[in-house]
N, C-alpha and C positions, 0 to 999 in steps of 0.2 A: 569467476574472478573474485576471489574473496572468500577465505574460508571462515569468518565468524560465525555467528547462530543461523543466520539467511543461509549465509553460502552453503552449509551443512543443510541447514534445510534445504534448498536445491539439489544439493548433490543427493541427498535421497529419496527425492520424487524423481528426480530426473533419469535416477537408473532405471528403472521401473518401469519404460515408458519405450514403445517400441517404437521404431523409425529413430529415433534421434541416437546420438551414441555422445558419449560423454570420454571427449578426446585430450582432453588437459586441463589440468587446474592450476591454478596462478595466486601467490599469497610471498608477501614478503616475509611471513616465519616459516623459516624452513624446518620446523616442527610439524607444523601441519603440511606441508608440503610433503610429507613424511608418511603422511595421515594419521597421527598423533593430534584428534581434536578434544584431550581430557578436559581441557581450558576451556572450551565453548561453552556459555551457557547463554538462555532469554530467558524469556518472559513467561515463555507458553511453555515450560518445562526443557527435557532434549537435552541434546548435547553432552558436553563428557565420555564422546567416543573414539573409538579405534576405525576406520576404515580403511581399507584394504587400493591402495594407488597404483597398487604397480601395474605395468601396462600402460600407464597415461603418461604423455607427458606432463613435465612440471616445471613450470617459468615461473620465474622471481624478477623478472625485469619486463614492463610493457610491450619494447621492441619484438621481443624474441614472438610474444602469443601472436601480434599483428601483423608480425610477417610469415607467420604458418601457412601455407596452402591451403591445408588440410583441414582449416577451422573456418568455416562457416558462419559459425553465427558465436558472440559473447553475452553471458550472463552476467553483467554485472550486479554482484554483490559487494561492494567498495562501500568506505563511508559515502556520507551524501555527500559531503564536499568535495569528492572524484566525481563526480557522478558526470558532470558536465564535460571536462575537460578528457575524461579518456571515452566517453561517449560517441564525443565527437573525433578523437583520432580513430577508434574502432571502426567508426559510418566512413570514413575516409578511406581508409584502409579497402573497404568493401564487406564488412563486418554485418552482420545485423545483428540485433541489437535488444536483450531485454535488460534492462535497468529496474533495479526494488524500488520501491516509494522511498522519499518522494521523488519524484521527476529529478529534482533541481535545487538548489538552493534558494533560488529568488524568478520573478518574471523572465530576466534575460535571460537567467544560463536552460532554462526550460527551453526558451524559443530559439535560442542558438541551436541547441539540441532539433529542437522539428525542423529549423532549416536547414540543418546539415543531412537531414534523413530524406530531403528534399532532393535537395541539389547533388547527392548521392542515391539516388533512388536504391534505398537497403531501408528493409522493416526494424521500424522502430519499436517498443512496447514498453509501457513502465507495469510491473505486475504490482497492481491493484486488486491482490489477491481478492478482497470481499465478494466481487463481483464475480467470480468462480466458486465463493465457498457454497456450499448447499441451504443454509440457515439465511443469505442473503438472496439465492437464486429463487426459492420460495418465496418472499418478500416481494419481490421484483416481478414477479410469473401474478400474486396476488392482485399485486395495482393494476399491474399492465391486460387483465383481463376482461375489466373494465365491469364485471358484475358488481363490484363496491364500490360504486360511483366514486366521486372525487374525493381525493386524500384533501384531511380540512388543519390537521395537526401532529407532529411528528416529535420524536427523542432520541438523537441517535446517545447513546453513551459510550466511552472507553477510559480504562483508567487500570494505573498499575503504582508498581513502587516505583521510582527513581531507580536506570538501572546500573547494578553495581561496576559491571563489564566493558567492554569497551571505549575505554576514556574520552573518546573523543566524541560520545554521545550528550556528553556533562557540559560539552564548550558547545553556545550556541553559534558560535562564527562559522561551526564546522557540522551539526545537527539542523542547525533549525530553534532548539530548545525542545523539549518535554512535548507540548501542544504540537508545537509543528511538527512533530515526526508523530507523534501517535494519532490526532486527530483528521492525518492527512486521510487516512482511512473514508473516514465518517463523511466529511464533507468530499471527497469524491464521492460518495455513495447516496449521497444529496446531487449530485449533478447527473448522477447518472439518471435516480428514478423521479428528480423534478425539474431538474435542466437548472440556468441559470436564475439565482435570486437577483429579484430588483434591489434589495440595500442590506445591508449587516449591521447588526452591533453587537458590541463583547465585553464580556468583562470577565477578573479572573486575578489570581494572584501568583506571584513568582518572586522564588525567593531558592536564589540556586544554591546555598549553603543548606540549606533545609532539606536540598532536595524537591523543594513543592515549585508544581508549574500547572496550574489548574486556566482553565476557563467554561465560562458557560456563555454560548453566543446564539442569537436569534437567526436565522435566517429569513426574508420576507419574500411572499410568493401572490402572486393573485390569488391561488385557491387558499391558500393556506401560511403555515408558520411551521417548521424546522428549526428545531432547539438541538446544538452539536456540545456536547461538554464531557469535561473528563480533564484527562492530563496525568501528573505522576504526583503522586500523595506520600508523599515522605519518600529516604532510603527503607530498604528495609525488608520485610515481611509482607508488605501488603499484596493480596493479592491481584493478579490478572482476569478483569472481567468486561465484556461486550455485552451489550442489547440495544435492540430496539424496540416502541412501540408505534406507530402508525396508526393514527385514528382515519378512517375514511365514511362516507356516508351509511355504510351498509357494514359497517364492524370495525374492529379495530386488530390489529395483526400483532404480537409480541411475540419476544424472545430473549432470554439471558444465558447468558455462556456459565449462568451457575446453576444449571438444571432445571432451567425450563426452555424446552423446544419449542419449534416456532408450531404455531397456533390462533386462530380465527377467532375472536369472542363475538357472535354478530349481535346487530342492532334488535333482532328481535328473540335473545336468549341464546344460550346456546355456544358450545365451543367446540372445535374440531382443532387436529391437527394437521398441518400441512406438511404437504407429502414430499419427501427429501432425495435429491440425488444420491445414492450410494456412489460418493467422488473425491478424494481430497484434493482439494480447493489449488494447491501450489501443483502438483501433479497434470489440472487441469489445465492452470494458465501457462504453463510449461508446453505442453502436448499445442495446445490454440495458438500460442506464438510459435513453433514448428510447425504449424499446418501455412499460418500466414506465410513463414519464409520459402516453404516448398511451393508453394502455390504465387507467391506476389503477390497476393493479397493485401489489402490496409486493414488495418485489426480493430475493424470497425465496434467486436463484442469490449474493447477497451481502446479506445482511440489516443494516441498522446495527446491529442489537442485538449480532450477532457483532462490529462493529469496535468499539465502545464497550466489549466483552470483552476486546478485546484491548490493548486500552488501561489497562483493570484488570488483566488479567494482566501485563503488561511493567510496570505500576506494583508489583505485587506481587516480581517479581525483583528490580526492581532495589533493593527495599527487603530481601530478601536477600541481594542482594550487597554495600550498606552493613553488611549485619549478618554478615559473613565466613561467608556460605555455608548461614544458617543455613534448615533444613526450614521450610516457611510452609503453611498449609494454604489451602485456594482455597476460598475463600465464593462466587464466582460466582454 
């Protein structure tokens, strides 16, 4: 549901992928309904293609997909401001349910969403792709193995231009803004490898004629400190880059999405490479939330309860970076 850059990105890991079939697609331009997606573009390149629909059906109106028999489970790809409200007619419906980041717009329409997946017993999922990609599963497989004693300091980064497309990414009533949609990333991926921080603080500037919506925000841990920054740096040219670094007792773990793979530097010399899934990442968390709905399982490798956290968390920063920086403590 939704053919802009996501949805197109779904729809082509999704074909790919055995056991699931991919039985209609739903988009209120009936150009791409067409599968005429020359208009699509992001971040990470892609887009500007021709795919091939026939055979599927193809809805332009909510009702029609919802009351299909024959659909099982929805993807939505919709802006985030759907995100909530056809979520939860889909979990009504009998629908299961994966949803793109972020979860939600705010605290409630998150938790609306978990209690309707509740009191509808249908699998919920927001794809929080990092935690499927190879470059973060490595990272994660590192900590959790507990030969580098305890993580003591951390950098997640992401940062891109302001993007040109999709208008409705530019209005935060309907986005989030720049940070909230880009940084949901990072800080779920703070919850995921150190669970909930005890306080925040943020700082950071935004100025949406410019294009600019940066922050750089603390995160506070017993063991340790989680630094999340990034945002969108002008329109324009600038390019799309991720990393992390991860300091821990016994080495420190880095990676940049601009050619350097993830890697070990340890405490006493010395650096290796860590060793990567041969997976693409959207493919993965595709295939895993199809296992969850064949099985009834709760998708525990990404839980919504963590993406509806992290939706309160980025709502807690960015409520101290309007308050210039100031310490917040995290009720999570």
């Amino acid at each position: 549901m939704g053919l802009g850059f996501m949805g197109t990105t779904h729809v082509m890991a999704l074909r790919g992928l055995s056991g699931v079939e991919l039985a209609a697609v739903y988009s209120s331009d009936e150009k791409k309904l067409a599968g005429d997606l020359t208009s699509v573009h992001g971040n990470l390149g892609g887009g500007g293609e021709w795919l091939d629909f026939s055979g599927l059906r193809k809805y332009n109106d909510l009702e029609g997909v919802l009351a299909d028999p024959k659909i099982d489970a929805v993807d939505l790809c919709l802006p985030t401001y759907l995100h909530e409200s056809v979520a939860v007619e889909a979990l009504r419906a009998g629908k299961h349910v994966l949803v793109e980041k972020p979860i939600a717009l705010d605290p409630y329409g998150a938790d609306r969403m978990l209690n309707a997946a509740r009191r509808y017993k249908r699998v919920l999922m927001t794809a929080q792709v990092l935690r499927f990609f190879p470059e973060y599963i490595a990272l994660s497989s590192a900590i959790a193995n507990g030969q580098l004693g305890r993580w003591r300091f951390a950098i997640f980064r992401r940062r891109c231009a302001a993007p040109g497309w999709g208008g409705w990414l530019q209005e935060p009533e309907k986005s989030g803004g720049g940070v909230f949609d880009l940084l949901i990333h990072d800080v779920d991926m703070c919850l995921h490898l150190f669970g909930k921080p005890k306080a925040v603080c943020a700082s950071g500037y935004s100025h949406a004629a410019l294009g600019i919506d940066c922050m750089a925000a603390q995160l506070f841990y017993a063991d340790g400190i989680a630094v999340v920054t990034g945002g969108w740096h002008n329109a324009g040219e600038y390019p799309f880059s991720m990393e992390y670094s991860v300091t821990l007792d016994g080495g420190t773990v880095e990676y940049s999405s601009l050619g350097r793979p993830p890697a070990l530097y340890g405490a006493k010399g010395g650096s290796q490479p860590l060793e990567l899934e041969a997976r693409d990442g959207y493919a993965a968390e595709i295939e895993y939330f199809a296992e969850c709905c064949r099985t009834g399982q709760a998708p525990d490798r990404c839980p919504p309860g963590d993406s509806a956290d992290a939706v309160k968390l980025m709502c807690l920063m960015l409520e101290s970076r309007k308050r210039n920086g100031a310490k917040m403590i995290c009720t999570l």
